[in-house]
C-alpha positions, -999 to 999 in steps of 0.1 A, spaced: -921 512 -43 -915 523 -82 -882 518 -98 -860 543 -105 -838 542 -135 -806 555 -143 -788 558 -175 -750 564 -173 -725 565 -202 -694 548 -202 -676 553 -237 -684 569 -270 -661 562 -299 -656 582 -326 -648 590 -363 -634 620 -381 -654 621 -411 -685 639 -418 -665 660 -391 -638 656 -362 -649 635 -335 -687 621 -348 -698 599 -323 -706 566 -342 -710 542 -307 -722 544 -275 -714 517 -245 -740 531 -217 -752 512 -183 -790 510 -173 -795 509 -138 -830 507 -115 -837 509 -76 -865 502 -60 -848 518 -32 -835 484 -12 -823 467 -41 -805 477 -68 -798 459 -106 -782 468 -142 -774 459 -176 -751 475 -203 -760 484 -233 -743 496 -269 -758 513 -297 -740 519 -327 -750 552 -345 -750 547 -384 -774 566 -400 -754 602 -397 -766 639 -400 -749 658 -409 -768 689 -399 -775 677 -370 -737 677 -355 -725 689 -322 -689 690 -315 -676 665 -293 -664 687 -268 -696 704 -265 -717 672 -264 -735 673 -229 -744 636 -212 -783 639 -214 -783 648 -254 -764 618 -258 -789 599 -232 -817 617 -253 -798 602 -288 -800 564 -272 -837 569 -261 -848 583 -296 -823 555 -317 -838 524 -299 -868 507 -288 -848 486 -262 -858 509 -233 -884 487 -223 -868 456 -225 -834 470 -204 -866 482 -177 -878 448 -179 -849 429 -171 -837 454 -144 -873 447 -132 -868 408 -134 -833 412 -117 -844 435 -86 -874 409 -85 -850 378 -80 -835 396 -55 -870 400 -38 -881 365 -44 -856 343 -52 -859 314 -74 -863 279 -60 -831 260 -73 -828 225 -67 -802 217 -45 -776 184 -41 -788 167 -13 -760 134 2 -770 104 -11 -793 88 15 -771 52 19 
């Protein structure tokens, strides 16, 4: 089955200067389901190359322009898919780990 990913945000901090409440950082959660097992990994990205013109007040700021901004700002999307990937397949196949055995004597 495909994996199905997820982003959710968590925080965004923000300054008052261009304007009131710019959102400079973003703490967000990536999470995947192949639809038996499920796996995640957090993310931050730090916004510092500002516009300006392109500002949105805070209070009008919807969750999937914000997910939009992190998609368009880095090219980490495939390596947070990846890991989720390698995560839900651990689950699948877990690695051989040696284990302590009692000393034979």
């Amino acid at each position: 089955m495909a994996t199905t990913y997820t982003t959710t945000i968590n925080s965004m901090y923000t300054l008052n200067s261009p304007e009131q409440g710019f959102v400079v950082n973003v703490l967000f959660t990536v999470s995947g389901t192949d639809g038996t097992n499920t796996a995640s990994i957090d993310g931050n990205i730090q916004f510092t190359d500002q516009v300006e013109s392109d500002y949105v007040p805070y209070d009008q700021l919807t969750e999937s322009e914000v997910i939009g901004w992190i998609n368009a700002s880095t090219n980490n999307q495939e390596n947070y898919y990846a890991n989720i990937n390698g995560q839900i397949e651990s689950m699948i196949n877990p690695p051989v780990s040696p284990a302590a055995q009692p000393l034979p004597w």
